[in-house]
PAFI-37010 format. One line per 4 residues: number of its first residue (from 1); their letters; for each residue z negated, y, x of C-alpha. Coordinates in nm, 3 decimals, decimal comma. Each point is the difference from the previous one (the first is absolute). Example, Ala and Ser with C-alpha at 12.3 -4.5 7.8 and 13.67 -1.06 7.14 Angstrom:
residues 2
1> AS> -0,780:-0,450:1,230 | 0,066:0,344:0,137;
***
This chain:
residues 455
1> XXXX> 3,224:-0,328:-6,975 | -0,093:-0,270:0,204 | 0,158:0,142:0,359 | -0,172:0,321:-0,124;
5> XXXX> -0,351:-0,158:0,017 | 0,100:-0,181:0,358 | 0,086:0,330:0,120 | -0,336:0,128:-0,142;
9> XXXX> -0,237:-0,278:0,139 | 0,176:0,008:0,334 | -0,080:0,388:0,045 | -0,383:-0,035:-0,093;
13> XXXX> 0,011:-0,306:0,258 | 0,179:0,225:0,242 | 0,349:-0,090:0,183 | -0,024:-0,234:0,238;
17> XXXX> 0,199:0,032:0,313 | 0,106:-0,281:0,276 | 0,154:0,242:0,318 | 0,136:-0,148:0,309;
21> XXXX> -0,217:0,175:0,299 | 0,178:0,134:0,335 | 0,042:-0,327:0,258 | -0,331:0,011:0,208;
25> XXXX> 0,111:0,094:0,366 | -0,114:0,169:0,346 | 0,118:0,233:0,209 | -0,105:-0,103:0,370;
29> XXXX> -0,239:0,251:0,153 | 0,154:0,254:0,208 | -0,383:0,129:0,134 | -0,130:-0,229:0,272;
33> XXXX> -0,284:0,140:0,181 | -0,048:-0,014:0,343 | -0,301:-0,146:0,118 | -0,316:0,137:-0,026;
37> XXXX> -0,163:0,163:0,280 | -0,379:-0,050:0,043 | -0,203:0,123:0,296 | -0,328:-0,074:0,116;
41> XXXX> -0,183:0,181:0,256 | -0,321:-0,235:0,101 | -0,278:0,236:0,144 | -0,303:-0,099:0,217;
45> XXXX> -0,259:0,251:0,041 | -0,060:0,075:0,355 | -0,371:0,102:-0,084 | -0,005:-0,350:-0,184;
49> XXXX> 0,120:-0,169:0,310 | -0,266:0,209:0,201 | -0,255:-0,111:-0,182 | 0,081:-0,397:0,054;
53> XXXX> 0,068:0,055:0,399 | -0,340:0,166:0,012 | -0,163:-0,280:-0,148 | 0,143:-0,280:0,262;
57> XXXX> -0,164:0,207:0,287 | -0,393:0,092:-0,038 | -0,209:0,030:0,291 | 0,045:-0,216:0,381;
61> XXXX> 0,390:-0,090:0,022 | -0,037:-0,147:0,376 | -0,272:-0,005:0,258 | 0,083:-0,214:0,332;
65> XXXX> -0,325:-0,045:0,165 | 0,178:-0,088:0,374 | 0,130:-0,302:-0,122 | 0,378:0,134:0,155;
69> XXXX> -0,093:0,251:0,259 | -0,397:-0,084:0,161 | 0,007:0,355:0,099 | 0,074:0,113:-0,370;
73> XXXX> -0,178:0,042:-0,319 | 0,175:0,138:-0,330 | -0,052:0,092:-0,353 | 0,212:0,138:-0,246;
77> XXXX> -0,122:0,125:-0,334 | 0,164:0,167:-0,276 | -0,092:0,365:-0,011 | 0,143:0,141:-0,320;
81> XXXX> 0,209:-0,077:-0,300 | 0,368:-0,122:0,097 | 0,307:0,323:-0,144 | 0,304:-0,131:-0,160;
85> XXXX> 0,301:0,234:0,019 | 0,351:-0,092:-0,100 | 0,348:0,067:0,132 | 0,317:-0,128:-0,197;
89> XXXX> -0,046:-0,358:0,027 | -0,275:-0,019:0,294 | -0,322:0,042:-0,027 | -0,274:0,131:0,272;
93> XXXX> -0,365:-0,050:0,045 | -0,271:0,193:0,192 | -0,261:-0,171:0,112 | -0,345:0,127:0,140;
97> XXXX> -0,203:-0,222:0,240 | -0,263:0,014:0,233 | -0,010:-0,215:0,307 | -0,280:-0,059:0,245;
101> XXXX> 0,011:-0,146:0,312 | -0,222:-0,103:0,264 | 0,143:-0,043:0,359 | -0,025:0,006:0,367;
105> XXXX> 0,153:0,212:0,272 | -0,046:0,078:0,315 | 0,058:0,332:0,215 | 0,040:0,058:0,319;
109> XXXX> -0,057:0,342:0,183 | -0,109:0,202:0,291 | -0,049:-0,360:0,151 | -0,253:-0,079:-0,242;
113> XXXX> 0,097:-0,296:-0,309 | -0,146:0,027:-0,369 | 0,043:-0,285:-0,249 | -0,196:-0,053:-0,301;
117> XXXX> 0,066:-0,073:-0,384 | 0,122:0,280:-0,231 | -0,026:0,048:-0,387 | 0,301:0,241:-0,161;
121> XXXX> 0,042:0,073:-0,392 | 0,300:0,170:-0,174 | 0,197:0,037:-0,282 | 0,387:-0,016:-0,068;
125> XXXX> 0,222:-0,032:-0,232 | 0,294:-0,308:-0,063 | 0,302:0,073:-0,150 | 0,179:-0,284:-0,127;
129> XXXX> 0,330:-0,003:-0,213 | 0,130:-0,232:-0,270 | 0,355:-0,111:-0,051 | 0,098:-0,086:-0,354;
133> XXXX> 0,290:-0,232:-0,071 | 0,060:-0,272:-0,332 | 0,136:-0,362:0,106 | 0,267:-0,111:-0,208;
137> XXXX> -0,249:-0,242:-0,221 | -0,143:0,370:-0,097 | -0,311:-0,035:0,212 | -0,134:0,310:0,164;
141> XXXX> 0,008:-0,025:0,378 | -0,227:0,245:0,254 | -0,028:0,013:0,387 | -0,270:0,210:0,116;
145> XXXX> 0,030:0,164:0,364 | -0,216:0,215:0,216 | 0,092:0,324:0,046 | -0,286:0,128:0,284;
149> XXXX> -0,272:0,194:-0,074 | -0,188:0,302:0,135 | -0,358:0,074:0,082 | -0,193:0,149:-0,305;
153> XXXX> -0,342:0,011:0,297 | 0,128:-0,044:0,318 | -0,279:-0,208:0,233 | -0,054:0,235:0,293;
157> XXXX> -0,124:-0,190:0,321 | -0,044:0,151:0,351 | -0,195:-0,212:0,247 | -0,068:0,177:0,364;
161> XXXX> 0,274:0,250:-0,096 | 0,266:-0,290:-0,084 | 0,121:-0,021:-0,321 | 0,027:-0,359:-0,171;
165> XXXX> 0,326:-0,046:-0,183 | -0,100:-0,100:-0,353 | 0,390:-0,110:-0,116 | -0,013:-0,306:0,146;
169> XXXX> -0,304:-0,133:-0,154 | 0,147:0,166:-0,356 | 0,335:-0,220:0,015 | -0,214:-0,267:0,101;
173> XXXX> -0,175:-0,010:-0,332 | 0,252:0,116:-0,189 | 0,220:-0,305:0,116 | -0,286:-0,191:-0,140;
177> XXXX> 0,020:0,112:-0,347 | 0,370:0,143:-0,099 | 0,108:-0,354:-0,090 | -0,318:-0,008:-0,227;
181> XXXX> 0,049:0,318:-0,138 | 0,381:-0,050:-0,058 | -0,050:-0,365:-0,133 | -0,266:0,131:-0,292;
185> XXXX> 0,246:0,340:-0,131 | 0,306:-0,238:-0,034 | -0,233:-0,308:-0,166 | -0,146:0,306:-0,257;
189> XXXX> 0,329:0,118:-0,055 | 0,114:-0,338:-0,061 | -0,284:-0,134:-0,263 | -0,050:0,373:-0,129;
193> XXXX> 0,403:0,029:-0,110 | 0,157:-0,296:-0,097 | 0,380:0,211:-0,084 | 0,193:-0,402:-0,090;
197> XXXX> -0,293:-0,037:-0,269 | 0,052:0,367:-0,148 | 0,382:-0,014:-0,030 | 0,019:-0,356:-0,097;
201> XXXX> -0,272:0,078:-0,281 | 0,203:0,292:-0,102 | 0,351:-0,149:0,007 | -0,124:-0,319:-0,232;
205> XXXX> -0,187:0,277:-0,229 | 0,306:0,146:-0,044 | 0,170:-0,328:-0,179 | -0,251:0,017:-0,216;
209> XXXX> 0,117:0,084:-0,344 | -0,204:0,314:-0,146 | 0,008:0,107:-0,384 | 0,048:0,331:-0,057;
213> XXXX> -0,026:0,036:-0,334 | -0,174:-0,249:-0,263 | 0,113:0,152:-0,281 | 0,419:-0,085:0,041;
217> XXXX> -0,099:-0,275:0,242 | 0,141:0,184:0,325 | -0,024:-0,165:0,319 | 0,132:0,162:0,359;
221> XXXX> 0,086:-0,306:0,263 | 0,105:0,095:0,374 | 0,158:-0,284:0,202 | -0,068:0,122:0,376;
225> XXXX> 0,343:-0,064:0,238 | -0,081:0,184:0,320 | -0,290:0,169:0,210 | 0,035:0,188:0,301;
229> XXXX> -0,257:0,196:0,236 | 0,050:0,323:0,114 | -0,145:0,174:0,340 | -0,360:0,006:-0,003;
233> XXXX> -0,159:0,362:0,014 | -0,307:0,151:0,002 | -0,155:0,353:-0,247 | -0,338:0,148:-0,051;
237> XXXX> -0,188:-0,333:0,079 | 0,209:-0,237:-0,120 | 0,194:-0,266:0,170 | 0,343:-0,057:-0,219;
241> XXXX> 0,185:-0,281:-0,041 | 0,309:0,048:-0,250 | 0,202:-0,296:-0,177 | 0,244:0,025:-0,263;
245> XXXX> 0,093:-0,243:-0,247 | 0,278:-0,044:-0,148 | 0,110:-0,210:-0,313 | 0,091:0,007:-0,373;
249> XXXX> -0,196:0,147:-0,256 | 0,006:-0,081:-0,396 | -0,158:0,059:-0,329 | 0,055:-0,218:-0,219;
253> XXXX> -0,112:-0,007:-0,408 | -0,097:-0,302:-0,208 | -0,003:-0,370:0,116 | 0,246:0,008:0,243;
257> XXXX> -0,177:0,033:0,299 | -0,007:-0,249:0,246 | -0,262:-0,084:0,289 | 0,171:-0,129:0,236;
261> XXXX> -0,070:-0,180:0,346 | -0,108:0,280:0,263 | 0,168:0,073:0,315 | -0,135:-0,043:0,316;
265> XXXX> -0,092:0,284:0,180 | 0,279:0,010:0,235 | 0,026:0,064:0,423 | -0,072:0,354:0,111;
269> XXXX> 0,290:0,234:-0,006 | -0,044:0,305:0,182 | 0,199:0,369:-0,085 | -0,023:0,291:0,180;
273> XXXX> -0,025:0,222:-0,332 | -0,290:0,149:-0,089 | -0,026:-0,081:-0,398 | -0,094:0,291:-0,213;
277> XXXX> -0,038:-0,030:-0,385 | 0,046:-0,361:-0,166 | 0,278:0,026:-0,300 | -0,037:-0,302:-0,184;
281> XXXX> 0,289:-0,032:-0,247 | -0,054:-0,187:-0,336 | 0,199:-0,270:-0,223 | -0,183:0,073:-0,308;
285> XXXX> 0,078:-0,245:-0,280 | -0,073:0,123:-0,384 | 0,077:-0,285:-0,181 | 0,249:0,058:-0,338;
289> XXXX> -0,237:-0,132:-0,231 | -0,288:0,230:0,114 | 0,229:0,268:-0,033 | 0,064:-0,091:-0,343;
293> XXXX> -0,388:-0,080:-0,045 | -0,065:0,340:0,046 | 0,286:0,122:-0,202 | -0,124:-0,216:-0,281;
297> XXXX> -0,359:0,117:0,014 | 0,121:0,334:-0,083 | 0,258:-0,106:-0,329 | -0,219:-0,263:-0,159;
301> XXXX> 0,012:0,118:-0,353 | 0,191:0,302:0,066 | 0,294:0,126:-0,275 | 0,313:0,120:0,055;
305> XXXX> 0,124:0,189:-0,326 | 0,328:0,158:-0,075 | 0,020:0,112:-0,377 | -0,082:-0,295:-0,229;
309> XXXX> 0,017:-0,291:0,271 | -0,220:-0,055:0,294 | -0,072:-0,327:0,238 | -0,214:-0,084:0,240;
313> XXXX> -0,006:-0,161:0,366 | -0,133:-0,353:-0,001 | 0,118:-0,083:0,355 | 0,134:0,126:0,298;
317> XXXX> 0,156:-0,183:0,310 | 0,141:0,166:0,341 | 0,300:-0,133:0,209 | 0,285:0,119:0,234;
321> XXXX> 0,404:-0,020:-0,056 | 0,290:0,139:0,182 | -0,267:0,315:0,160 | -0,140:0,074:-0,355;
325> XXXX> -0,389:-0,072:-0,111 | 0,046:-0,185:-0,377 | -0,276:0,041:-0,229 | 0,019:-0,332:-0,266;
329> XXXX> -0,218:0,181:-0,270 | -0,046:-0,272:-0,303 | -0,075:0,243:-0,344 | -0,070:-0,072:-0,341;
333> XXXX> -0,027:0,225:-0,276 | 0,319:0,118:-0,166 | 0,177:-0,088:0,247 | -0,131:-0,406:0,133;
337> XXXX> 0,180:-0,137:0,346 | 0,021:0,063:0,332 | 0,163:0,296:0,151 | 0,106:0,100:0,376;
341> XXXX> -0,014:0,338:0,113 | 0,108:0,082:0,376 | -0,107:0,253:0,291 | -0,061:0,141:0,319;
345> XXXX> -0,339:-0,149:0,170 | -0,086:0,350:0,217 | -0,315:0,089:0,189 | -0,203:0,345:-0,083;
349> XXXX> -0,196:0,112:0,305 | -0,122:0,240:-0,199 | -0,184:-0,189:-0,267 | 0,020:-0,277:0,227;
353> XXXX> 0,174:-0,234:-0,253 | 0,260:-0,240:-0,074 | 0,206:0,074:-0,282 | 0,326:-0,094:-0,174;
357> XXXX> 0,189:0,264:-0,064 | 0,278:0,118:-0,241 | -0,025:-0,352:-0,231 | 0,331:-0,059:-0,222;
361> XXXX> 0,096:-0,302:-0,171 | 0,158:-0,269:0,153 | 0,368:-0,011:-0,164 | -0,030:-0,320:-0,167;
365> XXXX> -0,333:0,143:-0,154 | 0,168:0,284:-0,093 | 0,341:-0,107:-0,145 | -0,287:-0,278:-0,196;
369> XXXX> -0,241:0,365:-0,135 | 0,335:0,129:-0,128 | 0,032:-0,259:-0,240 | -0,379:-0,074:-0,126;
373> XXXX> -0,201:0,312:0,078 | 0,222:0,252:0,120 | -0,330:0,245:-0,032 | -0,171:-0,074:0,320;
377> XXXX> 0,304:0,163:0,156 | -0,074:0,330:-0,045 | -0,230:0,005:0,290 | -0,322:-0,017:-0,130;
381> XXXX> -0,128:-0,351:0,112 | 0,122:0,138:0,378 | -0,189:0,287:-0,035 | -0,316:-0,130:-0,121;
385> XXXX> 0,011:-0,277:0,234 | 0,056:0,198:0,336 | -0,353:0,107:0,084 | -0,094:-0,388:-0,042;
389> XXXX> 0,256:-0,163:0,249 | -0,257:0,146:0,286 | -0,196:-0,219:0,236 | -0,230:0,251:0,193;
393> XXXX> -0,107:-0,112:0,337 | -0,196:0,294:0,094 | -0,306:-0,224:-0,045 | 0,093:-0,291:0,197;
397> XXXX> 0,092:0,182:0,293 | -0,284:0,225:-0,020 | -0,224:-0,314:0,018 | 0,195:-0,111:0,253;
401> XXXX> -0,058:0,292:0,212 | -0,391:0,060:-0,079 | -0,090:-0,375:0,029 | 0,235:0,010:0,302;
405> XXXX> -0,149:0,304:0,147 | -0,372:-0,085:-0,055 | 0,029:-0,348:0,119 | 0,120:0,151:0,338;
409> XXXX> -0,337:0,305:0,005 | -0,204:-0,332:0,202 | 0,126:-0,345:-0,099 | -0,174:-0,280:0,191;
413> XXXX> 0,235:-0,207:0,176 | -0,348:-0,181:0,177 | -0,291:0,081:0,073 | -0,023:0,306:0,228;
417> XXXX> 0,403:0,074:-0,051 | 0,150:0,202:-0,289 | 0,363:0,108:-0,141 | 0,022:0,395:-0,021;
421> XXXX> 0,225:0,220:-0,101 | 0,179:0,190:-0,313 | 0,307:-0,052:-0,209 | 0,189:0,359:-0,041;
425> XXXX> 0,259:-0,046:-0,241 | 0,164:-0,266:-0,227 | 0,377:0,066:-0,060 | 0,220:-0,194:-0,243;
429> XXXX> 0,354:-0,033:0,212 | 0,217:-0,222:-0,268 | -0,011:-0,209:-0,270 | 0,251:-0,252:-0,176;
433> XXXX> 0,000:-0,273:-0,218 | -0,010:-0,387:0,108 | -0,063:-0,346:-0,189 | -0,334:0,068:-0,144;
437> XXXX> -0,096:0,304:0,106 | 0,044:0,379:0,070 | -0,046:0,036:0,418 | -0,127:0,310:0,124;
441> XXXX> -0,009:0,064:0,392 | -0,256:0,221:0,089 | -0,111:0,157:0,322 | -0,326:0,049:0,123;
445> XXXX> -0,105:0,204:0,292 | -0,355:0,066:0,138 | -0,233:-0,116:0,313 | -0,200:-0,259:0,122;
449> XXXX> -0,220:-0,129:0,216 | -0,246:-0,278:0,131 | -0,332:0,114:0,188 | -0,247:-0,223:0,181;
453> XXX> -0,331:0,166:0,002 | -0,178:-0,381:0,074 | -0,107:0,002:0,343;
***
């Protein structure tokens, strides 16, 4: 009688069961991305750039009142707004000026000698051309050269039937002011486009941890490695300068991430590709226990039934051993303990989730259900607990691409330069299991860009 009642009490209390789980263990990662490729293409806006040149030069540029040459008076004016056109990495001015000079000659003929002072006007056009190169400390170097010019209103002098050559007395003041006029484009280029500022201001944003998503706690961190510039070139009006970046780039969920001490920008590096699209390839973190989080949110107070006996899930924990995702799943109920169920941790691309798939019981677990609740072997706890052993991440790397993508429609790096472009696709490459955490590598491909339109 008395056993009877033990055996009674102990079934309304439910059986309780202590199970040995599967040793905890990782299987080395057999994904290793290669580094991600970022490229930059800087652009200054040649009508930008126009604008600034014109400003330097506004009215009188020289005027020698005989000072040099007693027989020689000259002024030189600017007669129009200065052109900017580019080719590849040069860049070429035209401009308009007007020079007037005052001067004396003499003429002899027919025996007879005329001499007095003569006043000539005209108008001609400069062209001047700008080299491009970048130092090795990342600083933008230009040498401006002349490149002639030709007569936009040619002066037209005949005295007694002799013309006066006007060319001489054009070199002449044009000698005067080149090294002016080449000394202000390079000094506008210089304060207008400071390229060492830009990239060093983008390379230390780039360390800067950004969260992705507040609700899991997701964080992306990119630790920079290289940057190299490509040739300089030139399209509809723009002046392009193209760096790439390259460097690791992770995700990472929870309190793990780390801000660590930036890297210098390093020396220039220079390649002779041209880069195209940036492919940025993630480490994304998703912690176990926010896994399990979510898992939980959905089986709080949820019943498994099978006939007369039911139980339900008061905890769940995640971990690895030998290749196999273990789910520790603590129960009470009619059936109290801790069981172990194992599977295979898959990606869906096409619900964009991380499952586990095809869950059995561990042996020990099983060989221990036998004994005390054989029931629960009959599949249904499997079955009904399938659909819940998915972590969707359709979310998270949506937000990664919008936020992503609308931080690059115009983001400010400084005033007067901004960070354009658009992320085209996010792609989930692999995923396994380490201490912690379930990593997913990602790739994501797009375009970008820095403009300067602060001149």
């Amino acid at each position: 009688m008395a056993y009877l009642l033990t055996l009674l009490i102990a079934g309304s209390c439910g059986s309780a069961l202590k199970i040995e789980g599967p040793p905890e263990s990782y299987t080395p990662e057999a994904f290793l991305p290669s580094p991600s490729v970022l490229p930059i293409v800087a652009e200054i806006d040649l009508k930008g750039l126009e604008r600034s040149v014109n400003r330097r030069f506004e009215g009188l540029l020289y005027e020698n009142r005989g000072e040099e040459k007693k027989d020689l008076e000259i002024k030189v004016w600017k007669a129009g707004n200065f052109s900017v056109f580019a080719n590849n990495d040069e860049i070429s001015y035209r401009i308009p000026l007007k020079i007037w000079s005052r001067f004396s000659w003499k003429v002899e003929k027919f025996g007879l000698s005329i001499s007095d002072k003569y006043e000539a006007t005209g108008s001609l056009a400069l062209i001047y051309k700008t080299k491009f190169n970048v130092d090795s400390g990342w600083n933008l170097k230009t040498r401006t050269t002349s490149a002639g010019y030709n007569w936009i209103e040619s002066p037209k002098m005949s005295i007694a039937g002799v013309s006066i050559p006007v060319k001489p007395i054009a070199d002449f003041a044009l000698s005067k002011t080149e090294r002016q006029i080449t000394r202000e484009i390079d000094k506008s280029i210089a304060e207008s486009f400071n390229l060492r500022e830009y990239v060093e201001g983008f390379w230390n944003y780039l360390q800067e941890p950004v969260q992705v998503d507040s609700t899991f706690d997701v964080w992306v961190k990119i630790t920079p490695a290289g940057i190299a510039l490509s040739p300089i070139g030139s399209t509809s009006g723009k002046l392009l300068i193209p760096v790439t970046f390259t460097g690791e780039v992770e995700s990472i969920a929870g309190d793990s991430i780390k801000v660590s001490s930036p890297v210098a920008l390093p020396p220039l590096g220079k390649s002779q590709d041209n880069p195209g699209k940036f492919n940025i390839n993630v480490k994304a973190d998703v912690t176990f226990s926010q896994i399990t989080k979510a898992a939980m949110m959905q089986l709080a107070g949820m019943e498994f039934k099978e006939g007369g006996k039911s139980i339900l899930v008061k905890g769940l924990n995640l971990y690895s051993s030998s290749g196999k995702a273990v789910l520790e799943m603590d129960v009470e109920g009619s059936l109290k303990g801790r069981l172990y169920l194992t599977g295979e941790l898959v990606y869906n691309p096409d619900s964009l989730s991380v499952s586990v798939i095809n869950p059995e019981f561990d042996v020990k677990t099983r060989n221990a259900l036998v004994k005390s609740a054989n029931w629960l072997l009959h599949g249904m706890l499997l079955r009904k607990l399938q659909p819940y052993l998915t972590y969707k991440i359709d979310s998270l790397l949506e937000d990664v691409r919008l936020e992503t993508d609308n931080m690059l429609k115009k983001y400010s790096l400084m005033e007067g330069v901004y960070l354009m472009g658009n992320l085209h696709a996010v792609k989930v490459t692999n995923i396994s299991m380490i201490p912690g955490a379930v990593r997913i590598n990602a790739s994501l491909s797009g375009d970008v860009k820095i403009i300067t339109t602060d001149f």
